[in-house]
mmCIF file of the N, C-alpha and C atoms, coordinates in Angstrom:
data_MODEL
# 
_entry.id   MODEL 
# 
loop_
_atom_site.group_PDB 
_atom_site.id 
_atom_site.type_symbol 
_atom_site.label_atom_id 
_atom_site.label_alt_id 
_atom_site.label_comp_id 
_atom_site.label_asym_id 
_atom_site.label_entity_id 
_atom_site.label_seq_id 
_atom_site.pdbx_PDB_ins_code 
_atom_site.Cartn_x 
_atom_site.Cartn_y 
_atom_site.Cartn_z 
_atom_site.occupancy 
_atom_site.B_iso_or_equiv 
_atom_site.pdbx_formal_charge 
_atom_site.auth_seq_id 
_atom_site.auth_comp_id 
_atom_site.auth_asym_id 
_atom_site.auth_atom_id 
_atom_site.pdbx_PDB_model_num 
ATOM 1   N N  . UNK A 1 1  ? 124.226 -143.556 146.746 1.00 0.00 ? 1  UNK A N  1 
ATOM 2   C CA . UNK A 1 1  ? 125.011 -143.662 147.961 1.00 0.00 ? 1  UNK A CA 1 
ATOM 3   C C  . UNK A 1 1  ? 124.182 -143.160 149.144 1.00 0.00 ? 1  UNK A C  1 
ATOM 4   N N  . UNK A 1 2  ? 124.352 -143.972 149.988 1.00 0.00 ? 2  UNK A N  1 
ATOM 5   C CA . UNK A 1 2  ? 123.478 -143.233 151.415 1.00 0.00 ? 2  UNK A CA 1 
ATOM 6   C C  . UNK A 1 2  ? 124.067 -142.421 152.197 1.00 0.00 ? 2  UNK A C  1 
ATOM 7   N N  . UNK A 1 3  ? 122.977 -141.173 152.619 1.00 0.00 ? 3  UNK A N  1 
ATOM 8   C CA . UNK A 1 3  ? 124.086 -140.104 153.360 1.00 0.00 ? 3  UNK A CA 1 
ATOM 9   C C  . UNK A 1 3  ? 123.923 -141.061 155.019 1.00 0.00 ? 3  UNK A C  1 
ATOM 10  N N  . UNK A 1 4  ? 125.434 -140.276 155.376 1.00 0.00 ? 4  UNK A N  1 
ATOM 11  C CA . UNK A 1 4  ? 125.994 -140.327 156.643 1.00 0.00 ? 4  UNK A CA 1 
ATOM 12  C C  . UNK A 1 4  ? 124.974 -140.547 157.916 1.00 0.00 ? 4  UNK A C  1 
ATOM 13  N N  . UNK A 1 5  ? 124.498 -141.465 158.279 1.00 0.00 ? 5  UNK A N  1 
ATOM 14  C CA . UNK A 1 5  ? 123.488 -141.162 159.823 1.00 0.00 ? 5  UNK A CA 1 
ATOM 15  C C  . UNK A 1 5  ? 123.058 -140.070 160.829 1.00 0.00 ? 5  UNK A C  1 
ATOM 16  N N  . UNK A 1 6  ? 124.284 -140.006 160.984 1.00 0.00 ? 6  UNK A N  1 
ATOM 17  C CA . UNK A 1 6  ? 124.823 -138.939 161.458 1.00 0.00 ? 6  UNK A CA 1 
ATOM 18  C C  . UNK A 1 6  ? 124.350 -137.580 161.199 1.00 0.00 ? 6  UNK A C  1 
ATOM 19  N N  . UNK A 1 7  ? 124.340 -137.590 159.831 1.00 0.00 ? 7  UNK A N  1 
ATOM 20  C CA . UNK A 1 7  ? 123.960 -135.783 158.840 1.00 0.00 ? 7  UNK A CA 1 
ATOM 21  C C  . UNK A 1 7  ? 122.807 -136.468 158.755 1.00 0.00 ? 7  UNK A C  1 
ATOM 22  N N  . UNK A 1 8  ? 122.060 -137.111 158.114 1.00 0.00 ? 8  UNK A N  1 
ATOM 23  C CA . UNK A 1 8  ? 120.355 -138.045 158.217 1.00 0.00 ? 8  UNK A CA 1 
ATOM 24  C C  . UNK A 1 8  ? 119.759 -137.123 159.626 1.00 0.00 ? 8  UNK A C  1 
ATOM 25  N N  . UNK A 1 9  ? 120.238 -137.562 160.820 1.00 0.00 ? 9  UNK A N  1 
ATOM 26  C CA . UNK A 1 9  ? 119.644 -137.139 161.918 1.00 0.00 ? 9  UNK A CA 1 
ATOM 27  C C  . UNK A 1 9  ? 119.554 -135.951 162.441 1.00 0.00 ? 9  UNK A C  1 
ATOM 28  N N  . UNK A 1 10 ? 120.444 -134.818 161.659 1.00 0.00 ? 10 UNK A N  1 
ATOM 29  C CA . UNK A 1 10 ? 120.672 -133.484 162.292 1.00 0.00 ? 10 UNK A CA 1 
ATOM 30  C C  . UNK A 1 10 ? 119.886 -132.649 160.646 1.00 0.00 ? 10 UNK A C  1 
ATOM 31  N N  . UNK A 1 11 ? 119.963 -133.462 159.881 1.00 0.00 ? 11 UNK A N  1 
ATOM 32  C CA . UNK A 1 11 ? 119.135 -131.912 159.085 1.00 0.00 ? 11 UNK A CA 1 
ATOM 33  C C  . UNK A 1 11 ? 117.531 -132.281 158.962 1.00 0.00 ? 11 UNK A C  1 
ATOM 34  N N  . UNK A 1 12 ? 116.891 -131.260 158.684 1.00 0.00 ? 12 UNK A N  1 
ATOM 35  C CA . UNK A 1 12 ? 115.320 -130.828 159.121 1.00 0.00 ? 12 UNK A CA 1 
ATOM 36  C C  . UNK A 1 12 ? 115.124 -130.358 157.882 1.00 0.00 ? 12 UNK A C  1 
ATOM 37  N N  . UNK A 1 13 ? 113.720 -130.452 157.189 1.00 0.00 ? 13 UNK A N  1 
ATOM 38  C CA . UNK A 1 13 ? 113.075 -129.446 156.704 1.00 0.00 ? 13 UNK A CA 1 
ATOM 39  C C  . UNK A 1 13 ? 113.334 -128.065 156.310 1.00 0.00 ? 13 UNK A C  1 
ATOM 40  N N  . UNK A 1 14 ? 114.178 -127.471 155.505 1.00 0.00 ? 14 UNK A N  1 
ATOM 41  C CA . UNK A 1 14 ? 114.488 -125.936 155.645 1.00 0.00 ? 14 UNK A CA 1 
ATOM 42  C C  . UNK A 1 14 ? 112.617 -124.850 156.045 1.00 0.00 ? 14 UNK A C  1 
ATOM 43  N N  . UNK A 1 15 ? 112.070 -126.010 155.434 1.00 0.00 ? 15 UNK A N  1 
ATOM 44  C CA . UNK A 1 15 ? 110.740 -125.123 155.407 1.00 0.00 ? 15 UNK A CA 1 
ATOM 45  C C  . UNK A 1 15 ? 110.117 -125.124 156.643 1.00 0.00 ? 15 UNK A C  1 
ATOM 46  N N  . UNK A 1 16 ? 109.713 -126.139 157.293 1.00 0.00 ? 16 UNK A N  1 
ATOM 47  C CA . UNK A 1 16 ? 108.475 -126.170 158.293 1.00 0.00 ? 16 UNK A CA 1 
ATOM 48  C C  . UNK A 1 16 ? 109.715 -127.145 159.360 1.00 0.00 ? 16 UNK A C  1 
ATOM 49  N N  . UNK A 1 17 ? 110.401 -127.557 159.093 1.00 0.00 ? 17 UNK A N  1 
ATOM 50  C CA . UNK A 1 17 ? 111.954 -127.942 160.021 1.00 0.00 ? 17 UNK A CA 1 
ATOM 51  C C  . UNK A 1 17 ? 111.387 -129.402 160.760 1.00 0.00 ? 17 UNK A C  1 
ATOM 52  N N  . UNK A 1 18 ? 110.627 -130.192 159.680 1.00 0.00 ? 18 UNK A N  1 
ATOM 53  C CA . UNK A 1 18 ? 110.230 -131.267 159.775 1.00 0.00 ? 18 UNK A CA 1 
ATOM 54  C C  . UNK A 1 18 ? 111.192 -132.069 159.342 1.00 0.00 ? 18 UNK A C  1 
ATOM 55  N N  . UNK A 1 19 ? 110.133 -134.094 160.064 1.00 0.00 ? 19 UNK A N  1 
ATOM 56  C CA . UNK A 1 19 ? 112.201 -134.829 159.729 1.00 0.00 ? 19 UNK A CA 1 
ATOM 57  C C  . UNK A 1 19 ? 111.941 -135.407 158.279 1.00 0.00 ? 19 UNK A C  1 
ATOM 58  N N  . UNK A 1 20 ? 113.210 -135.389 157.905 1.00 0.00 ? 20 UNK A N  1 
ATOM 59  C CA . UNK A 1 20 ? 113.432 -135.914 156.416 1.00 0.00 ? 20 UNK A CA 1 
ATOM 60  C C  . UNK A 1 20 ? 113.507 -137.557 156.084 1.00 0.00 ? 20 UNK A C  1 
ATOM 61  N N  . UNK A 1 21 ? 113.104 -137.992 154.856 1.00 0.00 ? 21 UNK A N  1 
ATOM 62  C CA . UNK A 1 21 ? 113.556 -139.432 155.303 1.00 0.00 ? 21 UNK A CA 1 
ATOM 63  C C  . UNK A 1 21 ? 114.294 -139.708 154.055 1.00 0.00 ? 21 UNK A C  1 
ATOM 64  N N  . UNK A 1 22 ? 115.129 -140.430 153.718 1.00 0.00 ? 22 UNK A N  1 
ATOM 65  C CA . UNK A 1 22 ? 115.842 -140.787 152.575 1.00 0.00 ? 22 UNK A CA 1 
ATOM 66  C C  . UNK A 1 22 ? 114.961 -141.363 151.673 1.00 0.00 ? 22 UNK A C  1 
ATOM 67  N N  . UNK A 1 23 ? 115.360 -141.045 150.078 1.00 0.00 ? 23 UNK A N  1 
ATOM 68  C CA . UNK A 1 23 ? 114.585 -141.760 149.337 1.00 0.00 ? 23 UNK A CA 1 
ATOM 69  C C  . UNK A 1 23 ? 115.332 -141.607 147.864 1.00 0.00 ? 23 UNK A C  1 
ATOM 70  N N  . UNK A 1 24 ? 115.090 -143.006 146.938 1.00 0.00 ? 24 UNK A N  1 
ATOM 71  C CA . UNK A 1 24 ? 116.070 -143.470 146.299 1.00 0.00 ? 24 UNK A CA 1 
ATOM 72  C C  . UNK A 1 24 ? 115.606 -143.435 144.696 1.00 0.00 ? 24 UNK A C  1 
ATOM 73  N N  . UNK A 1 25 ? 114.250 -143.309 144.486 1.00 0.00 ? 25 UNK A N  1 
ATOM 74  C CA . UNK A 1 25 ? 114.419 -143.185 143.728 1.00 0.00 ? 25 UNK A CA 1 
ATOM 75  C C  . UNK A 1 25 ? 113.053 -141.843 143.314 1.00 0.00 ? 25 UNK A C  1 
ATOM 76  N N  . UNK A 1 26 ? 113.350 -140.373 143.186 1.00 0.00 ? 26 UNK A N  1 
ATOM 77  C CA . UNK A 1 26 ? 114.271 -140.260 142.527 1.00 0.00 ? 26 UNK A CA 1 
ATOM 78  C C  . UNK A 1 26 ? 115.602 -139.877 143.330 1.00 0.00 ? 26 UNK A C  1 
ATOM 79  N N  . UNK A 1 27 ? 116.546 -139.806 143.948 1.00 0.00 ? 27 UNK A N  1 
ATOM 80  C CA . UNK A 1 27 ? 117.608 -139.805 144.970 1.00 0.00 ? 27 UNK A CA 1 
ATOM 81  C C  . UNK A 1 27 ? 117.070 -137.955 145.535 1.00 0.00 ? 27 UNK A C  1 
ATOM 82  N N  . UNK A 1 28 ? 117.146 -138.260 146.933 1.00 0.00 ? 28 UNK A N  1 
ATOM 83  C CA . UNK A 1 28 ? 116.734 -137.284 147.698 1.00 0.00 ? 28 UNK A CA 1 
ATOM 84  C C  . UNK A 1 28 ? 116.184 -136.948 148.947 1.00 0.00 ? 28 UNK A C  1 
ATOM 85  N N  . UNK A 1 29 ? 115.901 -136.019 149.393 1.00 0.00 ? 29 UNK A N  1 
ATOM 86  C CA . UNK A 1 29 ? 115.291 -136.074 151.013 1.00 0.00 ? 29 UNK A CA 1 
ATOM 87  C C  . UNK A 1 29 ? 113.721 -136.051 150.870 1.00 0.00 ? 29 UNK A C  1 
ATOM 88  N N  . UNK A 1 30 ? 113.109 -136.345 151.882 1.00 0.00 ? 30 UNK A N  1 
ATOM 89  C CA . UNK A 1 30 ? 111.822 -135.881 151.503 1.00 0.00 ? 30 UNK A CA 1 
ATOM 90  C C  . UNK A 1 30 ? 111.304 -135.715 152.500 1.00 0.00 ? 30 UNK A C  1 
ATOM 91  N N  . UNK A 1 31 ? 110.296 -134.255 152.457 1.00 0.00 ? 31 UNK A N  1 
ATOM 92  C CA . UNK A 1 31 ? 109.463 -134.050 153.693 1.00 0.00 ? 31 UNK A CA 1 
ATOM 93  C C  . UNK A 1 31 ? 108.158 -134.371 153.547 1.00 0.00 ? 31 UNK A C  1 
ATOM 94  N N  . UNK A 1 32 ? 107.334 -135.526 154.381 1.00 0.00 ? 32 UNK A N  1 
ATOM 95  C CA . UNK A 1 32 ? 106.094 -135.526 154.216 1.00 0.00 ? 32 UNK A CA 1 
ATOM 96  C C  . UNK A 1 32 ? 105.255 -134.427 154.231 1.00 0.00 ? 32 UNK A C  1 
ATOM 97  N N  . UNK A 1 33 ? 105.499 -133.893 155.421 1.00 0.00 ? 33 UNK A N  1 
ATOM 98  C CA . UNK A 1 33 ? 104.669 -132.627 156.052 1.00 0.00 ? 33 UNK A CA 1 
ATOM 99  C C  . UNK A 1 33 ? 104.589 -131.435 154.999 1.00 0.00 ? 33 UNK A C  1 
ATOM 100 N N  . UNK A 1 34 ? 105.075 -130.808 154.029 1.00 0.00 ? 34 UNK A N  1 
ATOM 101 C CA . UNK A 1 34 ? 105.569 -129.999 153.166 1.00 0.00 ? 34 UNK A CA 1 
ATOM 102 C C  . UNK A 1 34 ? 105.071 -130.605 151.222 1.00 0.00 ? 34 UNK A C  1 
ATOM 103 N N  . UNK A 1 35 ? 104.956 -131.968 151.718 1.00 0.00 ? 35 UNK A N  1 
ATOM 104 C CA . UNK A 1 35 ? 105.299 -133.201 150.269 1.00 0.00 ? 35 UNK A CA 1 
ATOM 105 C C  . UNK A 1 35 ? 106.320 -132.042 149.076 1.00 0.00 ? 35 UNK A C  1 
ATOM 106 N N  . UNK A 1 36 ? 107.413 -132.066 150.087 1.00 0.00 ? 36 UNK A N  1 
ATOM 107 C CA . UNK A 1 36 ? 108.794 -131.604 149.298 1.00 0.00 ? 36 UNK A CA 1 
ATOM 108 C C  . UNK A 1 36 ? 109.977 -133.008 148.524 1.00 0.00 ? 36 UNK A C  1 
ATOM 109 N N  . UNK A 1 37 ? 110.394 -132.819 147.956 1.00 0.00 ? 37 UNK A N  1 
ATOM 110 C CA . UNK A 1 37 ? 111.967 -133.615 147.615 1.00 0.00 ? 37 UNK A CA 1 
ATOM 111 C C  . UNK A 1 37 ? 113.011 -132.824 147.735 1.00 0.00 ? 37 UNK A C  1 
ATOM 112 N N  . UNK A 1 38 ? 113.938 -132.664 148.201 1.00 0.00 ? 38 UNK A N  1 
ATOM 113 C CA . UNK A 1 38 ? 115.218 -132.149 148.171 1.00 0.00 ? 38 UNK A CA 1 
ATOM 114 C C  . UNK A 1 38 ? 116.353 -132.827 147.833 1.00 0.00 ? 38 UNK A C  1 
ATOM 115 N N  . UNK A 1 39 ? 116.679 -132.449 146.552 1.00 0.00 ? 39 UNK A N  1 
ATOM 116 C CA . UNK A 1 39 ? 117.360 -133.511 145.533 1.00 0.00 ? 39 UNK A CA 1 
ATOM 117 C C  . UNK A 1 39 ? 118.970 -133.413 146.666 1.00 0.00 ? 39 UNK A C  1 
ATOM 118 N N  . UNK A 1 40 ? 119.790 -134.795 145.798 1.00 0.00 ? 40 UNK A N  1 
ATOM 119 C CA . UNK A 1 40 ? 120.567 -134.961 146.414 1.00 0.00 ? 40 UNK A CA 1 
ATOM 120 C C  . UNK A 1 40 ? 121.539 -134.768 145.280 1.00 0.00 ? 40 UNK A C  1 
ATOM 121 N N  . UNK A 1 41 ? 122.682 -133.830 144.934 1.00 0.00 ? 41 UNK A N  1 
ATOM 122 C CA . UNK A 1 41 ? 123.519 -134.224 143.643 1.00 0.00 ? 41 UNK A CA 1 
ATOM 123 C C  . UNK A 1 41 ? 124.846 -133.999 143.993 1.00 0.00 ? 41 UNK A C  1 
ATOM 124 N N  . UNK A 1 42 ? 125.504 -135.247 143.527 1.00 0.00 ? 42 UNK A N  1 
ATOM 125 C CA . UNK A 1 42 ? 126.911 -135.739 143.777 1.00 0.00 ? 42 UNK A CA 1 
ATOM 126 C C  . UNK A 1 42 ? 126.998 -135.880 144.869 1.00 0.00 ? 42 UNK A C  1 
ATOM 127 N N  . UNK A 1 43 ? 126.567 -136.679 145.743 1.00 0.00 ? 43 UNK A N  1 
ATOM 128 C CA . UNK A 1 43 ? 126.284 -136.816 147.580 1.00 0.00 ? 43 UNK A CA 1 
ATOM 129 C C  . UNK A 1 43 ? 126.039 -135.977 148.480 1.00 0.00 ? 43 UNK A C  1 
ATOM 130 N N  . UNK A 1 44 ? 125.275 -134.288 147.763 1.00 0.00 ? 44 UNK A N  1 
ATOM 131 C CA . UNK A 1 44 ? 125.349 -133.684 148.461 1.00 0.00 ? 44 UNK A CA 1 
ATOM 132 C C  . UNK A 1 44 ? 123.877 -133.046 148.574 1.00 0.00 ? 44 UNK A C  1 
ATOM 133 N N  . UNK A 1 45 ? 123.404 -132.883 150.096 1.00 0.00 ? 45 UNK A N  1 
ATOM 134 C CA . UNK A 1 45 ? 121.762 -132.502 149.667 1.00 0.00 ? 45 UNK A CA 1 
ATOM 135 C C  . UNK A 1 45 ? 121.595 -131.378 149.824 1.00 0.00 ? 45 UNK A C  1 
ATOM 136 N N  . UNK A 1 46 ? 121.059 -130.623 148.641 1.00 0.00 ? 46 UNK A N  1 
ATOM 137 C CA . UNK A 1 46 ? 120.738 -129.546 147.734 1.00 0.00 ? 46 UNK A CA 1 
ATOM 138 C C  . UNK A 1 46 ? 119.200 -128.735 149.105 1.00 0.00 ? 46 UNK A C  1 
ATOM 139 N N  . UNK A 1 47 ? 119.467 -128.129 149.703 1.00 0.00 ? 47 UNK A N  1 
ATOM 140 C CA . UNK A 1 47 ? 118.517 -128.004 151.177 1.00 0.00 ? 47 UNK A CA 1 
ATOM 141 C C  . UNK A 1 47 ? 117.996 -126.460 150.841 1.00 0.00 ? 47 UNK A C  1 
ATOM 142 N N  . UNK A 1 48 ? 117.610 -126.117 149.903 1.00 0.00 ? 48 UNK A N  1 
ATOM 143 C CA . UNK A 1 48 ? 117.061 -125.158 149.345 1.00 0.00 ? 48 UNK A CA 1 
ATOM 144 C C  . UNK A 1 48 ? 115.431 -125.023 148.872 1.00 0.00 ? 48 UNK A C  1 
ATOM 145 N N  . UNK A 1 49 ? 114.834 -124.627 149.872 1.00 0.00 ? 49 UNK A N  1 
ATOM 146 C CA . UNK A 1 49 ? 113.263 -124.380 149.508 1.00 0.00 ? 49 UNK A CA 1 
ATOM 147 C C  . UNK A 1 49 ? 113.030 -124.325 147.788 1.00 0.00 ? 49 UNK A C  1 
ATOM 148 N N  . UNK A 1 50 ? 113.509 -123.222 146.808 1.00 0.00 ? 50 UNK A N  1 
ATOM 149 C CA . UNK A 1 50 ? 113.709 -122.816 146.189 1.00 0.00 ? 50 UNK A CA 1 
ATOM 150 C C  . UNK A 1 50 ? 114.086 -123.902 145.238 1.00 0.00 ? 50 UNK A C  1 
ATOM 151 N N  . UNK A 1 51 ? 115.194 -125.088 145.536 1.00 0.00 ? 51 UNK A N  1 
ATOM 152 C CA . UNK A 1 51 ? 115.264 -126.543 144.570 1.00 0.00 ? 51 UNK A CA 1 
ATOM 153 C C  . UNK A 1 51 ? 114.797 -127.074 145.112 1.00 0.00 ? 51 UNK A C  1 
ATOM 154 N N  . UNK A 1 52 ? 113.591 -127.456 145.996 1.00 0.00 ? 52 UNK A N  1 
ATOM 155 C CA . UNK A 1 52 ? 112.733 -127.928 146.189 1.00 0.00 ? 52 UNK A CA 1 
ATOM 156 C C  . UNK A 1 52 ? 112.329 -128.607 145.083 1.00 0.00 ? 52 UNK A C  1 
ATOM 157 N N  . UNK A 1 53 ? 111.965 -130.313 144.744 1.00 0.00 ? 53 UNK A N  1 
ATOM 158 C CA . UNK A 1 53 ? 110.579 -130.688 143.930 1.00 0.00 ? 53 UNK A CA 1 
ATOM 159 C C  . UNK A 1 53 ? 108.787 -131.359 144.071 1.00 0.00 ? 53 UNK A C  1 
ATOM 160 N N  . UNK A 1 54 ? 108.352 -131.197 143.743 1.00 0.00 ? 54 UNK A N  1 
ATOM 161 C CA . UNK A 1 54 ? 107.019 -131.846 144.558 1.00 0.00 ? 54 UNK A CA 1 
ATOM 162 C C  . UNK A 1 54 ? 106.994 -133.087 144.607 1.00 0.00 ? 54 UNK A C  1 
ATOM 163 N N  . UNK A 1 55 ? 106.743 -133.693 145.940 1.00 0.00 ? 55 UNK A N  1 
ATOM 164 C CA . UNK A 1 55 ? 107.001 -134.737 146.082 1.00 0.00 ? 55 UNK A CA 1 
ATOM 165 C C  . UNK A 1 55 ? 105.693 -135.777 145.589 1.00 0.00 ? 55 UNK A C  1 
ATOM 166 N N  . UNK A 1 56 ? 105.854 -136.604 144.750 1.00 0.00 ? 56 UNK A N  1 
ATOM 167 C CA . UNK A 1 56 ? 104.579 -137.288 144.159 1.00 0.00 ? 56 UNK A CA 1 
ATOM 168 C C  . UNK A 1 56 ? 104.328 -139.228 145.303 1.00 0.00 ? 56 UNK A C  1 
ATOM 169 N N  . UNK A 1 57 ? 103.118 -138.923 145.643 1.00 0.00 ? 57 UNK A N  1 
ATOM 170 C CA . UNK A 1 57 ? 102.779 -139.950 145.764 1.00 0.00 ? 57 UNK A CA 1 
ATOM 171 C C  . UNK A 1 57 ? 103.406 -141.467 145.462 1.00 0.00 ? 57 UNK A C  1 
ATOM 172 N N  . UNK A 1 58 ? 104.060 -141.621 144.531 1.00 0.00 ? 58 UNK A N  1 
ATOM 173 C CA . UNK A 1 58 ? 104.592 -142.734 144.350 1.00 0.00 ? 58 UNK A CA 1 
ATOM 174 C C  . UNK A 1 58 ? 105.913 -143.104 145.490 1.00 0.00 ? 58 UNK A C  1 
ATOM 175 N N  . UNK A 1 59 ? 106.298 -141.868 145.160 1.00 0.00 ? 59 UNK A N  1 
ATOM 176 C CA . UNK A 1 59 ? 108.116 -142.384 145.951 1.00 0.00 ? 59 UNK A CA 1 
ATOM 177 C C  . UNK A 1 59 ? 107.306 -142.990 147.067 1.00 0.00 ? 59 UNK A C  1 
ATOM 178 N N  . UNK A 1 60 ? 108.423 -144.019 147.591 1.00 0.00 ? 60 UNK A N  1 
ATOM 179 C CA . UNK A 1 60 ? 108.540 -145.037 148.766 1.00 0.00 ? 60 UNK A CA 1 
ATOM 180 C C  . UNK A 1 60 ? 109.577 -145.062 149.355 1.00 0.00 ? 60 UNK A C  1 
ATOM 181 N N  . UNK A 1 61 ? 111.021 -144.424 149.121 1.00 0.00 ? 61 UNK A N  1 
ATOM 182 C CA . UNK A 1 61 ? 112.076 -144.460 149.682 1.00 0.00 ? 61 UNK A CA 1 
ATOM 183 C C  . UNK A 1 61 ? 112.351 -145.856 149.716 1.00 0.00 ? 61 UNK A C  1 
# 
């Protein structure tokens, strides 16, 4: 499910408060700047340095 535009445009990076971009598979946010994932579970994004995963080269959003 895609988050809201709206929430897309207002949350940042918890880390370095860079912009996020959606990405699907594996479902999550992702910061280039950081190469973070910030999983997304049950439509909700998990914005915790700490559940942070490393973001691998492949994803494409």
């Amino acid at each position: 499910m895609a988050l809201d535009p709206f929430l897309l445009s207002i949350l940042v990076c918890p880390k370095c408060k860079g912009t996020l971009t959606e990405v699907h598979d594996p479902e999550g946010l992702a910061c280039t700047s950081c190469r973070l994932l910030y999983p997304i579970h049950e439509d909700i994004p998990v914005m915790l340095v700490e559940e942070a995963l490393p973001l691998q080269q492949s994803i494409k959003g």
